[in-house]
mmCIF entry with sequence, helices, sheets and N, C-alpha, C, O atoms, coordinates in Angstrom:
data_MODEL
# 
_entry.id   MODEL 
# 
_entity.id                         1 
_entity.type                       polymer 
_entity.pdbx_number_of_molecules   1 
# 
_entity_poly.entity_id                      1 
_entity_poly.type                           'polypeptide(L)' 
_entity_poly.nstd_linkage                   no 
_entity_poly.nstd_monomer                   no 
_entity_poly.pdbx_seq_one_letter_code       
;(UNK)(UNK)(UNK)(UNK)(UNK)(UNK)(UNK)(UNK)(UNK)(UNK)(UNK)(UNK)(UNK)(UNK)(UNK)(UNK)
(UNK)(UNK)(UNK)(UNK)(UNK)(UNK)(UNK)(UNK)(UNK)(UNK)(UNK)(UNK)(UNK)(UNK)(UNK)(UNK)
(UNK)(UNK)(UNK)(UNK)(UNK)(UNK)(UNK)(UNK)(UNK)(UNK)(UNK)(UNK)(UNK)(UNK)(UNK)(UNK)
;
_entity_poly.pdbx_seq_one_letter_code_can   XXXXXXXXXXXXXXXXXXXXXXXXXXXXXXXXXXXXXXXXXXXXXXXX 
_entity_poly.pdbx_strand_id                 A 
# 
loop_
_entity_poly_seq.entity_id 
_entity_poly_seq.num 
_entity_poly_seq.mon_id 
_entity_poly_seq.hetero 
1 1  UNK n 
1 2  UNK n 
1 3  UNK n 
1 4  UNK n 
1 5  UNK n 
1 6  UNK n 
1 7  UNK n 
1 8  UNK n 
1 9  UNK n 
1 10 UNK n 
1 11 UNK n 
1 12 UNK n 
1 13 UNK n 
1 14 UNK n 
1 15 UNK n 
1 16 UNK n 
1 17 UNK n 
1 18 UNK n 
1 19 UNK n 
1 20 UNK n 
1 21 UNK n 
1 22 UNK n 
1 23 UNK n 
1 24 UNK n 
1 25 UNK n 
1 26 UNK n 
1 27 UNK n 
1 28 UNK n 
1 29 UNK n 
1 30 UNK n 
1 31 UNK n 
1 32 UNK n 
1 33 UNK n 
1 34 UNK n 
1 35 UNK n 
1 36 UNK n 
1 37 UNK n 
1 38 UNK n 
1 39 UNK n 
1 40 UNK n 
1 41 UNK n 
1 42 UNK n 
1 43 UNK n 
1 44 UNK n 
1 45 UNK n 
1 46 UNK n 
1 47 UNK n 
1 48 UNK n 
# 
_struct_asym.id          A 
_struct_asym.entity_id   1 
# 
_struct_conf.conf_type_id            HELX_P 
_struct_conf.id                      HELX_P1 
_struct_conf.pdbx_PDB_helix_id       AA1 
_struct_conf.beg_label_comp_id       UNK 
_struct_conf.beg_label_asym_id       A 
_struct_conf.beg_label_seq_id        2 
_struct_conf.pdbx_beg_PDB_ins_code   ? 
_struct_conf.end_label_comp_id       UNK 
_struct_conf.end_label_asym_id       A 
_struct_conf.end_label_seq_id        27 
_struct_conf.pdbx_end_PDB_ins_code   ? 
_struct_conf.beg_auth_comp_id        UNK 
_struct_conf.beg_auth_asym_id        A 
_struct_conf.beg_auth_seq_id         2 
_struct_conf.end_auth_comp_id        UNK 
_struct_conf.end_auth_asym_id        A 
_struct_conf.end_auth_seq_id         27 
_struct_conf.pdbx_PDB_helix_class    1 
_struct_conf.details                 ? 
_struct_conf.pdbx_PDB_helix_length   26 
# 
_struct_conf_type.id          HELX_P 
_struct_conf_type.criteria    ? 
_struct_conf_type.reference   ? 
# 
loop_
_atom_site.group_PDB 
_atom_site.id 
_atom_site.type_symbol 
_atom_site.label_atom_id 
_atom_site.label_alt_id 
_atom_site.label_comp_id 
_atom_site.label_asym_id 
_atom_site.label_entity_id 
_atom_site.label_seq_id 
_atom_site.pdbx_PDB_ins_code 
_atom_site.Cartn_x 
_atom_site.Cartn_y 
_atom_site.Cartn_z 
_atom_site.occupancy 
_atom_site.B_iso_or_equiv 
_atom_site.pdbx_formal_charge 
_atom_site.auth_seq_id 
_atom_site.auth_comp_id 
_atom_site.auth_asym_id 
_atom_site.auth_atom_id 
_atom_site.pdbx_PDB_model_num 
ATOM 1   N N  . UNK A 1 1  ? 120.577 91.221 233.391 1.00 0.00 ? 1  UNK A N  1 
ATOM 2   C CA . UNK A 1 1  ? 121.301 89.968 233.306 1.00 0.00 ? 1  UNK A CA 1 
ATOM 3   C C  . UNK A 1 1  ? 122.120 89.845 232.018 1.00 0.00 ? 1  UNK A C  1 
ATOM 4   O O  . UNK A 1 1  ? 123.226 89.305 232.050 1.00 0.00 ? 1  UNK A O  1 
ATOM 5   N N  . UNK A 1 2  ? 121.612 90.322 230.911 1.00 0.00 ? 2  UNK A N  1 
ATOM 6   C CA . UNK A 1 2  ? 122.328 90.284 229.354 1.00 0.00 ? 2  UNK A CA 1 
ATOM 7   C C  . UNK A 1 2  ? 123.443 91.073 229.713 1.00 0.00 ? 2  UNK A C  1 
ATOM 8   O O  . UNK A 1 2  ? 124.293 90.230 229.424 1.00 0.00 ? 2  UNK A O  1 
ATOM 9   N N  . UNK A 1 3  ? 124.396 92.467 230.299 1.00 0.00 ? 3  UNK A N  1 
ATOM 10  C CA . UNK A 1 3  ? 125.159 92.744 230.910 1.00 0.00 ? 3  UNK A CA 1 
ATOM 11  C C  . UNK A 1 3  ? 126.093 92.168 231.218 1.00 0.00 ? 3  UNK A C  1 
ATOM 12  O O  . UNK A 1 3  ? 127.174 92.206 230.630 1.00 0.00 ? 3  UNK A O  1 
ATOM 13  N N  . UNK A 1 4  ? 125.721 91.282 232.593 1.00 0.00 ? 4  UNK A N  1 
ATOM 14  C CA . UNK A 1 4  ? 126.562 90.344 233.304 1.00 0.00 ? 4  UNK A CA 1 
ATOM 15  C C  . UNK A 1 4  ? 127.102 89.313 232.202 1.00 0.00 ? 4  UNK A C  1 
ATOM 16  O O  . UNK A 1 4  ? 128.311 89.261 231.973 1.00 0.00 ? 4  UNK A O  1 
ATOM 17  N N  . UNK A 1 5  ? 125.974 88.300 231.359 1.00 0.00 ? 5  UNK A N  1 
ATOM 18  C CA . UNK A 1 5  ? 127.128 87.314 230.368 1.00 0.00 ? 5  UNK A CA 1 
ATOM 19  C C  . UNK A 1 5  ? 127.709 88.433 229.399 1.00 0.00 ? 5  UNK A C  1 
ATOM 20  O O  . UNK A 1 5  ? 128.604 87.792 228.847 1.00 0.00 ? 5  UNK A O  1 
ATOM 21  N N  . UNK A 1 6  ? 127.734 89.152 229.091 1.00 0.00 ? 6  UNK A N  1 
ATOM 22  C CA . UNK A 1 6  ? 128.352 89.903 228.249 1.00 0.00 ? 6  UNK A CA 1 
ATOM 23  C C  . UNK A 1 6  ? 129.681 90.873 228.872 1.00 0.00 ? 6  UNK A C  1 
ATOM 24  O O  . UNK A 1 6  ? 130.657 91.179 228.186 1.00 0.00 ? 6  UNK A O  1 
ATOM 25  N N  . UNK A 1 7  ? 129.561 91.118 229.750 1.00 0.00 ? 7  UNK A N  1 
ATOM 26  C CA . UNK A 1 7  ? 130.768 91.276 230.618 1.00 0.00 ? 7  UNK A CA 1 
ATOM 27  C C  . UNK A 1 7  ? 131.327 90.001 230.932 1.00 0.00 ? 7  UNK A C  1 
ATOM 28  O O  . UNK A 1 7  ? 132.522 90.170 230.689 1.00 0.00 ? 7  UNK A O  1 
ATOM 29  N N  . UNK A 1 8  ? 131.127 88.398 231.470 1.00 0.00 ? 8  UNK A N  1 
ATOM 30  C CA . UNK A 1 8  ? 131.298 87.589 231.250 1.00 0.00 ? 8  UNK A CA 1 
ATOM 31  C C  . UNK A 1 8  ? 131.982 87.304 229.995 1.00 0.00 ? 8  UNK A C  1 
ATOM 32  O O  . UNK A 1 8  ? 133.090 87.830 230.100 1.00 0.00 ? 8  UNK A O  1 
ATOM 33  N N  . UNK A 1 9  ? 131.897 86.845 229.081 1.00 0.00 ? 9  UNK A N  1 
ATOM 34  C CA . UNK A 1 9  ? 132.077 86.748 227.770 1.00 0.00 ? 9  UNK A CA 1 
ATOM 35  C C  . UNK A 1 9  ? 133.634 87.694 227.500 1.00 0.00 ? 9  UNK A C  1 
ATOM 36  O O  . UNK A 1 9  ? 134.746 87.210 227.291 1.00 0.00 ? 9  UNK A O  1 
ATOM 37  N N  . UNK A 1 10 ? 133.384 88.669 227.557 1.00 0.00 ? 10 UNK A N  1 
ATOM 38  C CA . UNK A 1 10 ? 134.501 89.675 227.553 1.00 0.00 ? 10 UNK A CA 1 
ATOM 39  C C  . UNK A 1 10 ? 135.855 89.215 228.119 1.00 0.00 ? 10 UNK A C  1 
ATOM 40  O O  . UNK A 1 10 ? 136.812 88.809 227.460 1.00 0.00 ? 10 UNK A O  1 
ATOM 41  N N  . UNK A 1 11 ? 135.746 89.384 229.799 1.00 0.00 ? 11 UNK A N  1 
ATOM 42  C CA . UNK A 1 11 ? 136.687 88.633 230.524 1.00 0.00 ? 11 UNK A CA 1 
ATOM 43  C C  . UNK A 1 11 ? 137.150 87.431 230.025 1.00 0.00 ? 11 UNK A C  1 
ATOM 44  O O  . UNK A 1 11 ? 138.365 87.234 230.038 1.00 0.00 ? 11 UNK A O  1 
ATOM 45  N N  . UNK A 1 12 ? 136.619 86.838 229.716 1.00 0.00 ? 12 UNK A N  1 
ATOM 46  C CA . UNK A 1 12 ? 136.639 85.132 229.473 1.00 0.00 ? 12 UNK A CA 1 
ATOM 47  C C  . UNK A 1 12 ? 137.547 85.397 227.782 1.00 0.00 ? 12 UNK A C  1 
ATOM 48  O O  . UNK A 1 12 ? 138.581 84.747 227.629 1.00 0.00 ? 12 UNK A O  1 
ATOM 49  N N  . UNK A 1 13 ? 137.222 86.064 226.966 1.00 0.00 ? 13 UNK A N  1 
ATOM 50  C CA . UNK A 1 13 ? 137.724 86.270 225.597 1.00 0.00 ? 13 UNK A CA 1 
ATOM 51  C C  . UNK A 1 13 ? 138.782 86.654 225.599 1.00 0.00 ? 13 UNK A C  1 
ATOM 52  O O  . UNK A 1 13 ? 139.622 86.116 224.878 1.00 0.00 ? 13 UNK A O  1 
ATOM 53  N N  . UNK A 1 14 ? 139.156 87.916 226.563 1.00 0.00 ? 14 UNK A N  1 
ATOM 54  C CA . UNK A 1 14 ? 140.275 88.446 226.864 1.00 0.00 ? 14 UNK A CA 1 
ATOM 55  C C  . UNK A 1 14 ? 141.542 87.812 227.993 1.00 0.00 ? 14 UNK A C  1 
ATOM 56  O O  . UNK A 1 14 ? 142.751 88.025 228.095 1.00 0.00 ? 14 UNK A O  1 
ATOM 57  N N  . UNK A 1 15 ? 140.657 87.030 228.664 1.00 0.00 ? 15 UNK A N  1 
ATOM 58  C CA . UNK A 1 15 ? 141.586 85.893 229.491 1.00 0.00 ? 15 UNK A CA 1 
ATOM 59  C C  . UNK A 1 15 ? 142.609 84.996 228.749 1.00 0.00 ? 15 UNK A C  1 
ATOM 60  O O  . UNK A 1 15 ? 143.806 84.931 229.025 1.00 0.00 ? 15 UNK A O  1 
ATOM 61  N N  . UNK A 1 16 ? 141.680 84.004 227.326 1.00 0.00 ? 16 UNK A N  1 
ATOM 62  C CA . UNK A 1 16 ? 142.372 83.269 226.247 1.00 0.00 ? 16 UNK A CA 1 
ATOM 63  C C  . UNK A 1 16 ? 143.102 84.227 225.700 1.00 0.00 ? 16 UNK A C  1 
ATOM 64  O O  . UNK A 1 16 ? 144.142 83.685 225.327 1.00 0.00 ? 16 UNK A O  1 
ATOM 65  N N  . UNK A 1 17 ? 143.127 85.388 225.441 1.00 0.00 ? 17 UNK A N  1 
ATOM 66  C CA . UNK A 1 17 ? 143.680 86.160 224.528 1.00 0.00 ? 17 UNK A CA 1 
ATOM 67  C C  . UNK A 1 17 ? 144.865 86.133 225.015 1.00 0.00 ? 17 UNK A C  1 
ATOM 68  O O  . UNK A 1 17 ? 145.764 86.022 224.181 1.00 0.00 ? 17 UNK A O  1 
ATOM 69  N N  . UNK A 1 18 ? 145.342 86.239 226.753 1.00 0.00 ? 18 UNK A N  1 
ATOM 70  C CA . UNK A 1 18 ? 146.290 86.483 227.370 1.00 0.00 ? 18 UNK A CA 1 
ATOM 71  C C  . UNK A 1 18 ? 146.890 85.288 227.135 1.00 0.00 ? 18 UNK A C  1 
ATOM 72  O O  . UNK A 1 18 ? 147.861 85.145 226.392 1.00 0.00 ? 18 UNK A O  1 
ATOM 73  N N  . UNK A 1 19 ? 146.213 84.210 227.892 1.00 0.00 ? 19 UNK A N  1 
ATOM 74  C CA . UNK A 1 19 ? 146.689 82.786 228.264 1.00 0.00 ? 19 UNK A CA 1 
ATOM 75  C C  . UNK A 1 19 ? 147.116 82.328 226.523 1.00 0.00 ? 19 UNK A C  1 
ATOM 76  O O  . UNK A 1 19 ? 148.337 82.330 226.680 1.00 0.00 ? 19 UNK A O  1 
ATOM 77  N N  . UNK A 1 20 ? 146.978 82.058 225.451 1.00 0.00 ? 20 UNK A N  1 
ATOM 78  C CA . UNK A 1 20 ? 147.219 82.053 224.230 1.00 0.00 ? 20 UNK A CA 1 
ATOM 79  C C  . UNK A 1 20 ? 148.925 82.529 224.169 1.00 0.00 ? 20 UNK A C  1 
ATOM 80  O O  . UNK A 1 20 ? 149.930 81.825 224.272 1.00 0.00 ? 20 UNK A O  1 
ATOM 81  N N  . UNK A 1 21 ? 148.773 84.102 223.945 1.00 0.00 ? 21 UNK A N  1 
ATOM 82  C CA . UNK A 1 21 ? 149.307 84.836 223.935 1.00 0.00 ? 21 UNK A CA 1 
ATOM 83  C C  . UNK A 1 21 ? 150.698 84.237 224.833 1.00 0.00 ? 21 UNK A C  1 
ATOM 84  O O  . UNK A 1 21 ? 151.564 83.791 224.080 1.00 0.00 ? 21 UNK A O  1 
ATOM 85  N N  . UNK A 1 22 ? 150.979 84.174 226.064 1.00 0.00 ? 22 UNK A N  1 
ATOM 86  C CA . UNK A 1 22 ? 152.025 83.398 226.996 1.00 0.00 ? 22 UNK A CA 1 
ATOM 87  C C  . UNK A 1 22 ? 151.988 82.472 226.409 1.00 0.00 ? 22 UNK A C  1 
ATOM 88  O O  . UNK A 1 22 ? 153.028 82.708 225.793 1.00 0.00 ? 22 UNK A O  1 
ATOM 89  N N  . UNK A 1 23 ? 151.600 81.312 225.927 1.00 0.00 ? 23 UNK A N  1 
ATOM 90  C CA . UNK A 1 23 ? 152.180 79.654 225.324 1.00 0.00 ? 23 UNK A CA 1 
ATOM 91  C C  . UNK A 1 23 ? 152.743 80.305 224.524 1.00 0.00 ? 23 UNK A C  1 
ATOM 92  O O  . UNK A 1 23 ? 153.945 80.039 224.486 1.00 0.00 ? 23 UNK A O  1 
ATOM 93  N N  . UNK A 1 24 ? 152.234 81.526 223.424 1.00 0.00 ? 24 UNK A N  1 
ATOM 94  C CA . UNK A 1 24 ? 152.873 80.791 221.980 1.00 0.00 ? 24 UNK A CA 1 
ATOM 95  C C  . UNK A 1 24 ? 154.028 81.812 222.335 1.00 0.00 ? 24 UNK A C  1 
ATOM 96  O O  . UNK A 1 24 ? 154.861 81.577 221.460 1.00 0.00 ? 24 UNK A O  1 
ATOM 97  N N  . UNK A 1 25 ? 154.465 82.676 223.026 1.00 0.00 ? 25 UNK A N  1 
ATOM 98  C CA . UNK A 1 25 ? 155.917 83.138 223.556 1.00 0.00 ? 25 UNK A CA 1 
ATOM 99  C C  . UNK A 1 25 ? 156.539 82.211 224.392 1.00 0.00 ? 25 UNK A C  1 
ATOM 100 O O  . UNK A 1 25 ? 157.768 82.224 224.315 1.00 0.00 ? 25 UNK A O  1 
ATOM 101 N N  . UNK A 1 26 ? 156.051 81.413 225.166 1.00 0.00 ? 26 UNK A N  1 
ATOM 102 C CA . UNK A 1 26 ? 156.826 80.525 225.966 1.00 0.00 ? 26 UNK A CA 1 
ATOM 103 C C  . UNK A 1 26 ? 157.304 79.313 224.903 1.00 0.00 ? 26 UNK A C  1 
ATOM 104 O O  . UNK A 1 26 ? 158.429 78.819 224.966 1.00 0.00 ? 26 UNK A O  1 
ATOM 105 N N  . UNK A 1 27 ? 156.408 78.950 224.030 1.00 0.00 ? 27 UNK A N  1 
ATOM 106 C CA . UNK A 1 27 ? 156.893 77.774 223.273 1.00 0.00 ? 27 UNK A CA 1 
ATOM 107 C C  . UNK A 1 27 ? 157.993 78.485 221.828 1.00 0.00 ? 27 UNK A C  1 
ATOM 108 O O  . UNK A 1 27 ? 158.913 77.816 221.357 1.00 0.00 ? 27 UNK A O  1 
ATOM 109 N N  . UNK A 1 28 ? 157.768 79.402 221.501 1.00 0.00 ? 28 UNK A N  1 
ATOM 110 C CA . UNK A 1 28 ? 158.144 79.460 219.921 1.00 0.00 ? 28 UNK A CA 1 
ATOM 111 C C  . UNK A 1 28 ? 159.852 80.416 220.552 1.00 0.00 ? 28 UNK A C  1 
ATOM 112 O O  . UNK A 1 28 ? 160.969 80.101 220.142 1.00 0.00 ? 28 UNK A O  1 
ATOM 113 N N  . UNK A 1 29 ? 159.643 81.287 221.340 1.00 0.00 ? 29 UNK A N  1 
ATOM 114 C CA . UNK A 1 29 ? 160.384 82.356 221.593 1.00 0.00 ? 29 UNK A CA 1 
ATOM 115 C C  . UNK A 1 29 ? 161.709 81.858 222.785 1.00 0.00 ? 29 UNK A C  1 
ATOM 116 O O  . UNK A 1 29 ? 162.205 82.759 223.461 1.00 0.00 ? 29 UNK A O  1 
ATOM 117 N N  . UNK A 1 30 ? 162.215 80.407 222.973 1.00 0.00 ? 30 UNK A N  1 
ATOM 118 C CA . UNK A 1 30 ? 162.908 80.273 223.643 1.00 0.00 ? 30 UNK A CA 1 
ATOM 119 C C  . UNK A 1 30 ? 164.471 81.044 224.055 1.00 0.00 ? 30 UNK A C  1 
ATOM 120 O O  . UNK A 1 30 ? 165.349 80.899 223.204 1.00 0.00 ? 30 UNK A O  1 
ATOM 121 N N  . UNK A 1 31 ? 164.692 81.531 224.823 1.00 0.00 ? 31 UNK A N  1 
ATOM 122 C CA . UNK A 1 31 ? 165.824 82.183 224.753 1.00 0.00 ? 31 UNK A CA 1 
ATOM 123 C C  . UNK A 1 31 ? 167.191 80.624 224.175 1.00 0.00 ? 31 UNK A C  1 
ATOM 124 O O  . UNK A 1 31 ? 167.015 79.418 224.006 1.00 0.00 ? 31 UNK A O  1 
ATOM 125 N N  . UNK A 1 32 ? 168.303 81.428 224.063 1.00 0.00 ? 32 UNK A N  1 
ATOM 126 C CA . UNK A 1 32 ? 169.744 80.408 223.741 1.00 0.00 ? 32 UNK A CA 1 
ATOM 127 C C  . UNK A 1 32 ? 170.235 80.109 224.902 1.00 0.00 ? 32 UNK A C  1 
ATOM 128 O O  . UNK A 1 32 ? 170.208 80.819 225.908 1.00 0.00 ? 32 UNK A O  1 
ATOM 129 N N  . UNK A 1 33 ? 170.784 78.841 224.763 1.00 0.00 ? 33 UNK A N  1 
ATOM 130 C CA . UNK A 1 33 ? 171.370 78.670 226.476 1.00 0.00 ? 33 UNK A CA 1 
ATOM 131 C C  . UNK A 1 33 ? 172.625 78.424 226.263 1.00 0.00 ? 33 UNK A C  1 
ATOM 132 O O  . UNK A 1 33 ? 173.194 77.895 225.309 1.00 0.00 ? 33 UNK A O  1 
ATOM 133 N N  . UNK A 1 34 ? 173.112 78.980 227.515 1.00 0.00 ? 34 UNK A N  1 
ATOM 134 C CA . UNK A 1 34 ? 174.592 79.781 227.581 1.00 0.00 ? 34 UNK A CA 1 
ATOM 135 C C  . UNK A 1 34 ? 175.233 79.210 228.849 1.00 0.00 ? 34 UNK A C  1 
ATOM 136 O O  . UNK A 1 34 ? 174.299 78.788 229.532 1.00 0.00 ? 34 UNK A O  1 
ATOM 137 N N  . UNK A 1 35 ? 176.248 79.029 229.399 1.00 0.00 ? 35 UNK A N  1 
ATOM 138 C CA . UNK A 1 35 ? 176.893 78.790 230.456 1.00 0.00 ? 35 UNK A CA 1 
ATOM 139 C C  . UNK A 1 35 ? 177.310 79.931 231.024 1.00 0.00 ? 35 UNK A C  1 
ATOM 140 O O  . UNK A 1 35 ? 178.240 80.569 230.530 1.00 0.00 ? 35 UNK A O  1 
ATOM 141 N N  . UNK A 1 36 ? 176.657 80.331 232.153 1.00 0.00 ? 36 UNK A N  1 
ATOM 142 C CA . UNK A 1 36 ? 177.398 81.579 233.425 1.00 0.00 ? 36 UNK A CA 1 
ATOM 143 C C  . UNK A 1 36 ? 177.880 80.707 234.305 1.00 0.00 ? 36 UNK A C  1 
ATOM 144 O O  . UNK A 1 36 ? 177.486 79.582 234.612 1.00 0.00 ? 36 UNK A O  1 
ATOM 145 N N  . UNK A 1 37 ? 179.177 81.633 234.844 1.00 0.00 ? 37 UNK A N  1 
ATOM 146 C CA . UNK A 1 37 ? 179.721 81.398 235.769 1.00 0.00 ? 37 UNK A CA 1 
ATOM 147 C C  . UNK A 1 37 ? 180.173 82.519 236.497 1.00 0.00 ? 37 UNK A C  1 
ATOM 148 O O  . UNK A 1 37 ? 180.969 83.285 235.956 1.00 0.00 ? 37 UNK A O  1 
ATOM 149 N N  . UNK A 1 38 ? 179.713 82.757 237.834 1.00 0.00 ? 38 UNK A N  1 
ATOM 150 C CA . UNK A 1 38 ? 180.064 83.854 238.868 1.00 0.00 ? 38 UNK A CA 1 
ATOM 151 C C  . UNK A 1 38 ? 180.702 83.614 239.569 1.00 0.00 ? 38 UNK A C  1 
ATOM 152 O O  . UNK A 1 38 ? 180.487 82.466 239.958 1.00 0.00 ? 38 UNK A O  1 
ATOM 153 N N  . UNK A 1 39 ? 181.819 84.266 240.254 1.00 0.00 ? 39 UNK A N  1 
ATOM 154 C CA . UNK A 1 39 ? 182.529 83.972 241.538 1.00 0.00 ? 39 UNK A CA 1 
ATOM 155 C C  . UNK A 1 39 ? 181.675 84.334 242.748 1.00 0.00 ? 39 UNK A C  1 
ATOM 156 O O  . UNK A 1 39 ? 180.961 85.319 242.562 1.00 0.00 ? 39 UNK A O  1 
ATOM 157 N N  . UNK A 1 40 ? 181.589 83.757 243.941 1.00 0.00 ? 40 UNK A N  1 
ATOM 158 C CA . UNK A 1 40 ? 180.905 84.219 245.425 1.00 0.00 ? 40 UNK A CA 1 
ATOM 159 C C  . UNK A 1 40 ? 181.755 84.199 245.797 1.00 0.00 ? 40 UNK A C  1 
ATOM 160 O O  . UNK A 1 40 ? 182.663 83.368 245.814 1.00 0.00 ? 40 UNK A O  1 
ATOM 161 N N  . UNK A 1 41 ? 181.550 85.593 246.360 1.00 0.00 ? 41 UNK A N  1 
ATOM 162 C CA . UNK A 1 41 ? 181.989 86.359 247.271 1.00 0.00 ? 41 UNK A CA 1 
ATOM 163 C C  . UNK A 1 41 ? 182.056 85.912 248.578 1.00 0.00 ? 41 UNK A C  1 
ATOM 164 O O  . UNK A 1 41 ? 180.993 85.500 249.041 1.00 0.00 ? 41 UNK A O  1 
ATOM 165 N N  . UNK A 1 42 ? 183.206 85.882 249.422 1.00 0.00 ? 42 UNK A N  1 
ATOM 166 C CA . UNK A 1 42 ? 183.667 84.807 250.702 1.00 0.00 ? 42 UNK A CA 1 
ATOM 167 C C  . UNK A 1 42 ? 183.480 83.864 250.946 1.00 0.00 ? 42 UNK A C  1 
ATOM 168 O O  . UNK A 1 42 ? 183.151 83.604 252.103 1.00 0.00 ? 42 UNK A O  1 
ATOM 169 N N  . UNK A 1 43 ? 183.613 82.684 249.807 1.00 0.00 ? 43 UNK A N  1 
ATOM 170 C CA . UNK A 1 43 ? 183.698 81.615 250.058 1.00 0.00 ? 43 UNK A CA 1 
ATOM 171 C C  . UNK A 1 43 ? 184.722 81.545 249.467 1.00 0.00 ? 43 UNK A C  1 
ATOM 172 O O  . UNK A 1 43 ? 184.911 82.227 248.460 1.00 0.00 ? 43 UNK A O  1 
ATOM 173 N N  . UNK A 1 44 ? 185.907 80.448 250.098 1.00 0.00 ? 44 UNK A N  1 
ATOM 174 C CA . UNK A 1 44 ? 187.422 79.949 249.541 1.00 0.00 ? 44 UNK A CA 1 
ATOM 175 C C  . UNK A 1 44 ? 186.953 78.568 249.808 1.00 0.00 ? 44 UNK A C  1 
ATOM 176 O O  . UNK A 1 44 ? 186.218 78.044 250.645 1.00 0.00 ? 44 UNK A O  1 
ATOM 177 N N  . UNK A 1 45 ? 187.924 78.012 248.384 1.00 0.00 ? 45 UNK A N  1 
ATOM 178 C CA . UNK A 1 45 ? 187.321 76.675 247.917 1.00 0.00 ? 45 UNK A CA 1 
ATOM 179 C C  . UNK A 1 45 ? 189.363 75.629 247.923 1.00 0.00 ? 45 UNK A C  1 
ATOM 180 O O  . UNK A 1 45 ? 190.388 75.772 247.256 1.00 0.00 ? 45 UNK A O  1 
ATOM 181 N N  . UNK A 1 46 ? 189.045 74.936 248.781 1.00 0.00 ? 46 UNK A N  1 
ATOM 182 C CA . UNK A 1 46 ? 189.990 74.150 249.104 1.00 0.00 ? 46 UNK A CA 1 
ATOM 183 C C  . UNK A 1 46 ? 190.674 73.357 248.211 1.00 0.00 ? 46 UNK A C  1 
ATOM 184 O O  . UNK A 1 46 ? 190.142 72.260 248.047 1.00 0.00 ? 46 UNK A O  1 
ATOM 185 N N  . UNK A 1 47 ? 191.988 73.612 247.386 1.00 0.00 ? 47 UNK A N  1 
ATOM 186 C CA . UNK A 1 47 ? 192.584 72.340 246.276 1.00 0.00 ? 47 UNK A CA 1 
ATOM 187 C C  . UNK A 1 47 ? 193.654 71.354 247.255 1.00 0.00 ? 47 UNK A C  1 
ATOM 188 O O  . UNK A 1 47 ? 194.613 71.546 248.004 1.00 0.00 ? 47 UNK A O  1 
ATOM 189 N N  . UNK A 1 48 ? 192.909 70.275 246.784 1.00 0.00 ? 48 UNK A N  1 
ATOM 190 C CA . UNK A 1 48 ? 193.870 68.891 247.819 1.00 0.00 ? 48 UNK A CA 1 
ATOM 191 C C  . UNK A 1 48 ? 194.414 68.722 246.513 1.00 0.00 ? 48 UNK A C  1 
ATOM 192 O O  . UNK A 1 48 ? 195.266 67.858 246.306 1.00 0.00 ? 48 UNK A O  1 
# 
């Protein structure tokens, strides 16, 4: 049974490690925002 929480424990340590890890890149590391603009392809757009 000491095994299992200790494999437990592990997972669980290394889970926060991940989940941590994603916030503080999602919050600190924002990319710059930019305006794209693409043309599509076969659509014609009507000027009145």
């Amino acid at each position: 049974m000491p095994s299992l929480f200790r494999f437990l424990f592990l997972v669980g340590v290394l889970g926060a490690m991940v989940a941590g890890g994603l916030y503080v890149l999602a919050t600190h590391f924002e990319p710059e925002q930019r305006e794209v603009s693409q043309p599509v392809l076969g659509v014609k757009i009507r000027k009145q």
